[in-house]
C-alpha positions in Angstrom: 0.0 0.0 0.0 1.3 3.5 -1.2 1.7 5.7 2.1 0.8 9.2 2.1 4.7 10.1 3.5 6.1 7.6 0.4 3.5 10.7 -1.7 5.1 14.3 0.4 8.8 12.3 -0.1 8.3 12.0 -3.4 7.0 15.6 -4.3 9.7 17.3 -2.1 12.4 15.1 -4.2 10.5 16.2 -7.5 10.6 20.3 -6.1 14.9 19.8 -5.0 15.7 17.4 -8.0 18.4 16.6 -5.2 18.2 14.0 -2.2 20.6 16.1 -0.1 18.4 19.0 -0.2 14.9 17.2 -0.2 16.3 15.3 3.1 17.2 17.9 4.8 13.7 19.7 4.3 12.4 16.2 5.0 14.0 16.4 8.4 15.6 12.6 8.0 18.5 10.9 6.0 19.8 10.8 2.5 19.5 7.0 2.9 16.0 6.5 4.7 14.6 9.4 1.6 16.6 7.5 -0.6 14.6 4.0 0.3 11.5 5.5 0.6 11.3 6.7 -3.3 12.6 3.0 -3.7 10.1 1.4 -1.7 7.5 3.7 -3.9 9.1 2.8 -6.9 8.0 -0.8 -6.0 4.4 -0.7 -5.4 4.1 1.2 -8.3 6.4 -1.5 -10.1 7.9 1.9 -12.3 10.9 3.5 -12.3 9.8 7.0 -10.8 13.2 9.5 -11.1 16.3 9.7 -12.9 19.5 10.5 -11.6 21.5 12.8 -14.4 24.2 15.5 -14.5 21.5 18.7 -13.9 19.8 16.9 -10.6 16.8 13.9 -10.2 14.3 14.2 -12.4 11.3 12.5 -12.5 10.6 9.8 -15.7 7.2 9.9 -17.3 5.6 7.7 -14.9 6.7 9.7 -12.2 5.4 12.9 -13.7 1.8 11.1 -13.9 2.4 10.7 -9.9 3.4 13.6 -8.7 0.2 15.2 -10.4 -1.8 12.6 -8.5 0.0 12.8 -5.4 0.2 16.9 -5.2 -3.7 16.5 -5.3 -4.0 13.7 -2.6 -1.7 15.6 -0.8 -3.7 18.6 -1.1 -6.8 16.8 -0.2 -5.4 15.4 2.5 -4.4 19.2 3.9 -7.7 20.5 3.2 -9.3 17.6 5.7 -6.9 18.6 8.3 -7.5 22.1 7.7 -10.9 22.2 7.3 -11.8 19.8 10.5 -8.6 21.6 12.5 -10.7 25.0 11.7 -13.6 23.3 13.4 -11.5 23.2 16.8 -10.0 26.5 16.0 -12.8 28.6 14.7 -11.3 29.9 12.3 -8.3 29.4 9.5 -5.3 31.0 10.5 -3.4 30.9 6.9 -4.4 31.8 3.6 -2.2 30.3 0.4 -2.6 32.6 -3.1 -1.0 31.9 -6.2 -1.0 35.3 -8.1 0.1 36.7 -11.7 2.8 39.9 -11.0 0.5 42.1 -12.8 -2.3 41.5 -9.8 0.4 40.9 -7.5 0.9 44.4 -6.8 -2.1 46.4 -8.1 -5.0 44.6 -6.8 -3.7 41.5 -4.3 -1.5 43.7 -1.9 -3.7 45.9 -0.7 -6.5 43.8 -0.3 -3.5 42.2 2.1 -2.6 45.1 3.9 -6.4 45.5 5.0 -6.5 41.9 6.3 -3.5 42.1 8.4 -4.6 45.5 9.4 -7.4 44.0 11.1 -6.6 40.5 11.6 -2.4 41.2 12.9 -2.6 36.9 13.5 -3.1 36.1 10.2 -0.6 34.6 7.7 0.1 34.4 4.0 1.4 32.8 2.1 2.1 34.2 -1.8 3.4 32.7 -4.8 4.1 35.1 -7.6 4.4 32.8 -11.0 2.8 33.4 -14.6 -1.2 32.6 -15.2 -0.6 28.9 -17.0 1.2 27.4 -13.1 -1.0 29.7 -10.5 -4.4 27.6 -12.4 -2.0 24.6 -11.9 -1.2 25.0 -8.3 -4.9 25.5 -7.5 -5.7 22.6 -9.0 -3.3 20.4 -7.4 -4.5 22.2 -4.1 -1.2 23.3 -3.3 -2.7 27.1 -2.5 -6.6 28.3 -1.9 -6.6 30.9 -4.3 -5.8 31.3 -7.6 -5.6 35.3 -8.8 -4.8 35.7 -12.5 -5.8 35.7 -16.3 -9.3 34.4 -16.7 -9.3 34.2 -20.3 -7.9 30.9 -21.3 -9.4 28.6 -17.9 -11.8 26.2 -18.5 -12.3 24.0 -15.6 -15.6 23.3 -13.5 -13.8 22.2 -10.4 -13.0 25.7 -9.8 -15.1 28.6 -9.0 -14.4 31.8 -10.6 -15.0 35.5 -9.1 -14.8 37.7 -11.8 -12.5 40.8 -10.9 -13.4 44.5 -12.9 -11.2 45.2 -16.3 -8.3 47.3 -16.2 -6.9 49.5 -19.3 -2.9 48.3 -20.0 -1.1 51.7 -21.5 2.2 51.6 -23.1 4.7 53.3 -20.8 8.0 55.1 -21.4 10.8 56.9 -20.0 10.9 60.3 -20.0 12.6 61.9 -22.7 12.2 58.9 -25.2 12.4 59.6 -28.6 8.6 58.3 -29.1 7.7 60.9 -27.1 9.0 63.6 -29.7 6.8 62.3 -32.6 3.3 61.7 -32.6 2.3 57.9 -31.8 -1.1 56.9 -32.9 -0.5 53.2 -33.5 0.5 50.3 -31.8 2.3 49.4 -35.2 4.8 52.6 -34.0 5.1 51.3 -30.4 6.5 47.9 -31.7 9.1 49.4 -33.9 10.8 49.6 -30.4 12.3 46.9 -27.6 9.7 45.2 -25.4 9.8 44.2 -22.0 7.2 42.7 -20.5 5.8 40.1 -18.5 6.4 36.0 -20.1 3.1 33.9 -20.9 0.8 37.0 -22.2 -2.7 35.3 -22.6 -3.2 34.6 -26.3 -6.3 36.8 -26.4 -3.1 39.7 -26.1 -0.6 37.6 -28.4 -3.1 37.7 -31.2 -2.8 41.5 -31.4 0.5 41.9 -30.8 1.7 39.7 -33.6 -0.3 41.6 -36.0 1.3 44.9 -34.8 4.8 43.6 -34.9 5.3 43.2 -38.5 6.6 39.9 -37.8 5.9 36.3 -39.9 5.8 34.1 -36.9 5.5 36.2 -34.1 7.7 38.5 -31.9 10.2 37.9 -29.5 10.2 41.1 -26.5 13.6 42.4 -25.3 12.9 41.4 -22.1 10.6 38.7 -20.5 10.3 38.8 -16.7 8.0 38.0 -14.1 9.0 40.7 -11.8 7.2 44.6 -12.3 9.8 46.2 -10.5 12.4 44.7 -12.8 10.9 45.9 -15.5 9.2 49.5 -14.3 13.4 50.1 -13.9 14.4 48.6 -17.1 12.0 50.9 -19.0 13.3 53.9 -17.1 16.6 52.8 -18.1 16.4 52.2 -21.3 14.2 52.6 -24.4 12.1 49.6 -23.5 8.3 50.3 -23.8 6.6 48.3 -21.1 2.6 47.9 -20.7 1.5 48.9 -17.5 -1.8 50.1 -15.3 -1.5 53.4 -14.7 -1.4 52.8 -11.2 1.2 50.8 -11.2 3.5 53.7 -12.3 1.6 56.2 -10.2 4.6 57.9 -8.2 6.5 57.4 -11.9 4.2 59.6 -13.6 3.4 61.7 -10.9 7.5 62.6 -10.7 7.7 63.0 -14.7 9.9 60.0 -14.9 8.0 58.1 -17.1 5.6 58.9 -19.7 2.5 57.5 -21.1 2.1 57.0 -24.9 -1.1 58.0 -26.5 -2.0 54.8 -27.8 -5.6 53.2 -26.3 -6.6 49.3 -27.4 -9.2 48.5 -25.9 -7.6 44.7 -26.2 -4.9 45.6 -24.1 -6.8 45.7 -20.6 -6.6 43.1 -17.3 -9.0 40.2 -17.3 -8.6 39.3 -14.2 -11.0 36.3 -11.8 -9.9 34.8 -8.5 -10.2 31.0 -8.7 -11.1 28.4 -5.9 -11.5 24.8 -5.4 -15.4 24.8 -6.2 -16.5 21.9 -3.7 -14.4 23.0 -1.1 -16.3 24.7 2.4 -14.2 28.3 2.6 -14.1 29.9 6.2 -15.2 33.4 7.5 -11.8 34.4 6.6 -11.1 33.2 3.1 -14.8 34.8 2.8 -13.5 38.3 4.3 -10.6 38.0 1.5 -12.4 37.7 -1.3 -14.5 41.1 -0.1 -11.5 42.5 0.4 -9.8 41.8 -3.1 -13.1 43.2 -4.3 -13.0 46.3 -2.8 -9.4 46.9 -3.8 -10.0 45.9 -6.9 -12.5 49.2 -7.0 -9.7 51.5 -5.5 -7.7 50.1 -8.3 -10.1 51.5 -11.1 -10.5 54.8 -9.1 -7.5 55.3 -9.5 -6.8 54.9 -12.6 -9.2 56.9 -13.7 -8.2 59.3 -11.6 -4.6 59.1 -12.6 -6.0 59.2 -16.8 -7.7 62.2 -16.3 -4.6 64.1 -15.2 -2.3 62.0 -18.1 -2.0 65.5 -19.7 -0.7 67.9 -17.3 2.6 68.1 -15.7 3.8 66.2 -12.9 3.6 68.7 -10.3 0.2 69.6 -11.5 -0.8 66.1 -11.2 0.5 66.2 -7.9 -1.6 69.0 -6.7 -4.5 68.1 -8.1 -4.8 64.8 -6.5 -3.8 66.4 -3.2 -6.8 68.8 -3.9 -9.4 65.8 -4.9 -8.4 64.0 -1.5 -9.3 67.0 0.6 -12.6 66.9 -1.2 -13.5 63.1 -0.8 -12.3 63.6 3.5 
């Protein structure tokens, strides 16, 4: 019989691709990690890992387990949480896989407001492209999934639909597209691109168009971190695609620029995903009303950053100062 330890050895192996490392994490020997995968390996009557020059990796077979084991094992924590919540009264952790474009914008203040009023409470956030935050979710190895909604299709999970948000293309000050007049996005891909990898196909099948390009376009830069690329924009003559509020202070200090290019194609379409079977406590509740509600501070303020796009930083500045004595 297949023990659920033989199942969490196994993974944590799979996530090292090194016994060393995955037994120390393990908290036991190389040798007793090294027989458990081998006693797996026998009631499964499969080779499950290969030992090669860049680390274990696991064969076919074992790839086909580890999906099925990361959702036992994720089963097996929701039990434990779910019936430990019971006993506790409420859950005490909360595990989100997230995109970097919602990372910032919509899940970190929705966050902030939690731990405000709940100082106790933990979380724990995995910041990864769209395609593995869907995959984590589904092999239950976090309770929320916040990203692209586009391309999911799957009714195991339940999907709360999250407003739209308008992408702009974003430059440094003083970059030479800001000395002509850019009406196109034909004109914005005539220069390097950094942005963030995996764009949803629903933007791919613009962007290829625009490039000029017979099979497709490679972007200077591809990265998963905003800051990374907010600085390589600012540094360079990169155009990144950002929210406005996501390069707030930027524009507010004149160091970046907006282009005057609108596509309604480029825009967030953002859902948070859960497990749709799965009983969610008074506190995952309170966080999905909470990602809600920043994700309508979010859109406030981007229209309220739009509507000063055309004056001057300190302008800008004193005018939001101004609407924010109003709204108190």
């Amino acid at each position: 019989m297949i023990e659920i330890r033989h199942l969490m050895h196994a993974v944590t192996l799979a996530e090292q691709r090194n016994f060393a490392r995955a037994a120390k994490l393990l908290h036991m020997s190389q040798p007793a990690l090294t027989r458990s995968i081998q006693v797996l390996e026998e009631r499964m009557g499969l080779p499950l890992f290969d030992r090669t020059r860049s680390g274990v990796v696991a064969t076919d077979a074992g790839q086909l387990m580890l999906r099925r084991a990361r959702a036992i094992l994720g089963q097996t924590d929701d039990l434990m949480r779910e019936v430990g919540g019971m006993g506790a009264g409420e859950q005490e952790e909360i595990r989100v896989a997230v995109g970097p474009y919602a990372a910032g914008t919509v899940l970190a203040p929705a966050l902030a407001s939690m731990l405000n009023k709940r100082p106790g409470l933990r979380f724990k956030v995995v910041v990864d492209h769209w395609v593995d935050t869907i995959q984590k979710l589904r092999e239950r190895r976090v309770d929320f999934a916040l990203c692209e909604a586009s391309e999911v299709r799957d009714t195991e999970l339940e999907m709360v639909p999250l407003l739209r948000h308008a992408g702009r293309p974003v430059v440094r000050a003083g970059h030479p597209l800001l000395q002509t007049k850019v009406s196109s996005m034909k004109q914005v891909m005539e220069w390097p691109l950094a942005i963030t990898a995996r764009l949803p196909p629903r933007i791919l099948e613009k962007l290829v168009p625009a490039s000029q390009s017979n099979g497709g376009f490679e972007p200077a830069v591809h990265c998963e971190d905003i800051g990374l690329l907010k600085s390589l924009v600012m540094a360079s003559d990169a155009v990144g695609f950002f929210q406005l509020s996501m390069v707030e202070d930027e524009l507010v200090s004149g160091r970046m620029a907006v282009l005057a290019v609108e596509e309604p194609w480029l825009s967030t379409n953002f859902a948070l995903f859960h497990i749709k079977d799965r009983a969610q406590s008074a506190v995952a509740a309170e966080f999905i009303t909470e990602l809600k509600l920043a994700d309508e501070r979010v859109a406030a303020k981007d229209q309220e950053l739009a509507a000063f796009l055309g004056r001057r930083p300190s302008q800008m500045a004193k005018g939001r100062k101004s609407a924010t004595s109003k709204a108190k």
